[in-house]
N, C-alpha and C positions, 0 to 999 in steps of 0.2 A: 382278312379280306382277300378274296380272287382277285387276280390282277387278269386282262386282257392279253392272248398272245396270238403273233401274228406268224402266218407260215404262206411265203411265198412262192407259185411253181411257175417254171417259164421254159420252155422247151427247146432245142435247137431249131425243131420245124419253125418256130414263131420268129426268133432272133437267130440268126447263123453264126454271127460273132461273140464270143465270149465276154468281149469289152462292150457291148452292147446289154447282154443279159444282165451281169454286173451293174452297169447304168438303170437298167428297169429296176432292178432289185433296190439299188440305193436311192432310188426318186421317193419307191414304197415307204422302205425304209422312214424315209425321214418325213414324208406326210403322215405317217405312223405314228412316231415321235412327238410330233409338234399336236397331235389331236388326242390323243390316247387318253389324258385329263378328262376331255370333251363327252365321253364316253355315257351312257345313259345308264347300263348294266355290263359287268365283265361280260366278256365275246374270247371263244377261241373264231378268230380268222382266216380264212385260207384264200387268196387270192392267188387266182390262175386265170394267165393269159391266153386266151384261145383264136383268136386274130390279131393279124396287124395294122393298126390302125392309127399312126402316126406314135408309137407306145413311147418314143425318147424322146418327145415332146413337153417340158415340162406343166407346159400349160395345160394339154391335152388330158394327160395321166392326170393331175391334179380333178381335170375337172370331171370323169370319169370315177375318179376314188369317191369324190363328191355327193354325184348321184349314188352309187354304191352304199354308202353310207348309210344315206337316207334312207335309200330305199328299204336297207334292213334294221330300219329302226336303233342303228345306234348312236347316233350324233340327236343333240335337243334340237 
């Protein structure tokens, strides 16, 4: 069985600090992690950030991943 894989982009324009991008990457990361079971059908994923909009924010990003999800049909 296909497993689900996640590939994240985040660009210096978006974030300027390294310990910043880092942080986005590791929020994904582990909301990634904790749903990935949750899954409807394997998904290759690519999330990329193309504003800034409070992104190290843990609540924000979470609820962002959220809609996302949904919207592409892969969480039930």
């Amino acid at each position: 069985m296909r497993e689900s894989r996640l590939g994240i982009v985040i660009s210096k324009r978006i974030l300027k600090r390294a310990v910043d991008r880092n942080r986005f990457k590791r929020i994904i990361r582990e909301y990634y992690r904790n749903r990935k079971n949750k899954f409807a059908n394997p998904a290759d994923i690519v999330i990329r950030a193309v504003e800034k909009h409070n992104l190290l924010e843990t609540n924000n990003l979470n609820r962002y991943l959220n809609l996302l999800f949904q919207k592409a049909g892969l969480t039930f």
